[in-house]
N, C-alpha and C positions, 0 to 999 in steps of 0.2 A: 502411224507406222512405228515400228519396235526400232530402237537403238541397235544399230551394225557393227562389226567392228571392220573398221577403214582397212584398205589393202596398204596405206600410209606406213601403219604400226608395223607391218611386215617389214616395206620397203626399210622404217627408218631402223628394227632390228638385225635387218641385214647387215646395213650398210654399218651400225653398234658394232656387229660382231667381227669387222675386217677394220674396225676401230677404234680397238675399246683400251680407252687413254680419254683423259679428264678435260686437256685441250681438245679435243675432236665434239667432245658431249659438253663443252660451255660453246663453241660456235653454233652447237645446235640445240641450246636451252628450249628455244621459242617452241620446236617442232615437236620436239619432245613435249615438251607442256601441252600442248598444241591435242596432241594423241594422247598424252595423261587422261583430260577432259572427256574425249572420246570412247574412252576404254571405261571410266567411271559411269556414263551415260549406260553402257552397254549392261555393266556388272550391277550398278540399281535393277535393272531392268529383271536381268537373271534373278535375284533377290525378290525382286519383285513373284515372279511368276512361281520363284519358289514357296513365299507365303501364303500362297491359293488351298497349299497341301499340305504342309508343314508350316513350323514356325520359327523363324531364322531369328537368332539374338545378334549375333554380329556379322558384317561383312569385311573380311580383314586383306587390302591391298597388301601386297609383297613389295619392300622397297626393290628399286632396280639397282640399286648400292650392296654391293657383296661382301660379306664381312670375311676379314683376307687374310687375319688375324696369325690363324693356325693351317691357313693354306699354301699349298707351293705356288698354286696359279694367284697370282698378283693383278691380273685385269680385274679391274673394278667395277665392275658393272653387271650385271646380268642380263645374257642375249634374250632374255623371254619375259613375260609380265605374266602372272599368278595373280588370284586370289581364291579366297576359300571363305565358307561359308556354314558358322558353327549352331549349331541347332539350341535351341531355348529349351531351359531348363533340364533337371536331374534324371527327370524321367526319356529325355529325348537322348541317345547315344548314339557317336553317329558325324559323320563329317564332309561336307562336297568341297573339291577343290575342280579347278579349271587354270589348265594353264596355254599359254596363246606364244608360241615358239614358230617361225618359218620351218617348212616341211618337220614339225615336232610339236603338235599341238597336240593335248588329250585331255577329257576328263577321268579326273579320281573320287574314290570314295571308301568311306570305311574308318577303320582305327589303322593308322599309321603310329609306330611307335606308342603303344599305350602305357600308360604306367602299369611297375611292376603288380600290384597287385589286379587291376584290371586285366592283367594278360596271365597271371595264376590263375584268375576265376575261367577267361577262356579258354583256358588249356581244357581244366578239369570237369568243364560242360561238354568237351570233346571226349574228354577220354571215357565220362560215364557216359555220355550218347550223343552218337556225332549226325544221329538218323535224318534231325530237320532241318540242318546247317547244309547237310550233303542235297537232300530236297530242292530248298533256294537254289544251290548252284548250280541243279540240274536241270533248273526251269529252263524248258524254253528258252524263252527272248532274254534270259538273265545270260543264259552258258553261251548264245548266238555275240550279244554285245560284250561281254569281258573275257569269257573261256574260265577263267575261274581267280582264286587270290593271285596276287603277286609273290611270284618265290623267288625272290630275290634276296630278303631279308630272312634267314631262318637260321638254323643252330643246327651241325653236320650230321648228328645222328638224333640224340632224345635231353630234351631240358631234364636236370637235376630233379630227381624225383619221379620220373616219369619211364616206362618204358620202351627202350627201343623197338621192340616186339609189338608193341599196341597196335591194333586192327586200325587204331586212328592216327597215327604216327607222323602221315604224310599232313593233316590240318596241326596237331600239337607241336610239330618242330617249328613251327614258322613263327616269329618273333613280332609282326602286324597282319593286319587282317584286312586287306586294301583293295579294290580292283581298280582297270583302268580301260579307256575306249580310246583311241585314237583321230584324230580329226585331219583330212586331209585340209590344203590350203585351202582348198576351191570351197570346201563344207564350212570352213571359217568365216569368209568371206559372203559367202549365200545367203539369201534374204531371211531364211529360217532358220539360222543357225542359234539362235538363241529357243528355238522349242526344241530342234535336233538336242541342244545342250538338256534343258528341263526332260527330253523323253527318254534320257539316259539315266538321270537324278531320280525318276521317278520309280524306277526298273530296281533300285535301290533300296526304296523303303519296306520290303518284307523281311532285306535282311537287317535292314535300321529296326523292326518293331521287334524282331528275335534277339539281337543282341541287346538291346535295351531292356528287356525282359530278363537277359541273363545275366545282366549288368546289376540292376537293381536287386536281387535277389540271391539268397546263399544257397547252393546245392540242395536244400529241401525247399525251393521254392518259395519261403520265405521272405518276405518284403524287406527291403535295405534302406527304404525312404521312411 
């Protein structure tokens, strides 16, 4: 039987987030390690199931230590446990994140924040022809599970160099290229919640082998590797 993830991690992120202070989380070291354990069982597992179809180079836990440094908020800890999961080699482009929050659990995927030159090349894949990007997001079961990128992150009218006017304007403003799906508790918690996780990941990869494609190569198609 597949690794779950405990209704535990919920309870003990709850009860984190109504006390989150350093005395409250050393009295409850054990439970926490305790569901550490638990959650790592669960995210092999994901990894696992993701290797079937792709090829995952790392699997990278998020500490639950919030770095406070340059922030006003001063509680230390984060109410929710992440990871994410980076695809092997130059040719694979492309990223799944999962993150496990009480009533706020979803998966992601995509280029979140890419570097500046990866995010010029996708701008000007859009502007010269946005036809099979717009395609992807209008599949089906792709538009059904995400609706389409995250516009949360973009730039008010048109990046430097670019047209505000462009027919493509609404995909070239936007600064990552991300989607997301939302998980209720109940789907968290559910015996299938780790293939529900994998049949969202996998909903993913047309737009993984297109961007990868336009990643590696210069505006004449040209090979980058």
């Amino acid at each position: 039987m597949s690794p779950t993830v405990p209704k535990e991690v919920f309870t003990f992120l709850a009860q984190l987030k109504e006390n989150n202070h350093r005395d409250w989380m050393q009295e409850h070291k054990k439970e926490y390690q305790r569901n550490e354990q638990a959650l790592k069982k669960f995210y092999a597992s994901v990894a696992e199931g993701l290797n079937k179809n792709d090829e995952i180079a790392k699997t990278k836990i998020f500490r639950i230590n919030r770095d406070i440094r340059f922030s006003n908020d001063k509680t230390p800890y984060n109410v929710h446990r992440s990871v994410s999961f980076s695809r092997a080699g130059d040719n694979r482009r492309g990223g799944y994140y999962l993150r496990l929050e009480p009533g706020n659990s979803l998966m992601a995927g995509g280029f979140f924040d890419p570097n500046a030159s990866d995010l010029l090349r996708i701008r000007k894949e859009f502007e010269m022809d946005a036809s099979e990007i717009r395609k992807i997001l209008q599949q089906k079961d792709f538009s059904k599970a995400f609706g389409g990128f995250n516009q949360e992150y973009a730039v008010k009218t048109a990046p430097k160099g670019f047209s505000k006017d462009d027919p493509n304007i609404d995909l070239i403003r936007l600064k990552s290229y991300f989607v997301t799906h939302s998980f209720s508790d109940d789907e968290v918690f559910a015996t299938d919640f780790k293939e529900n996780v994998l049949y969202h990941y996998g909903l993913l990869r047309p737009y993984f082998n297109y961007m990868s494609d336009v990643l590696t190569t210069d505006l004449n198609g040209v090979s980058l590797l």
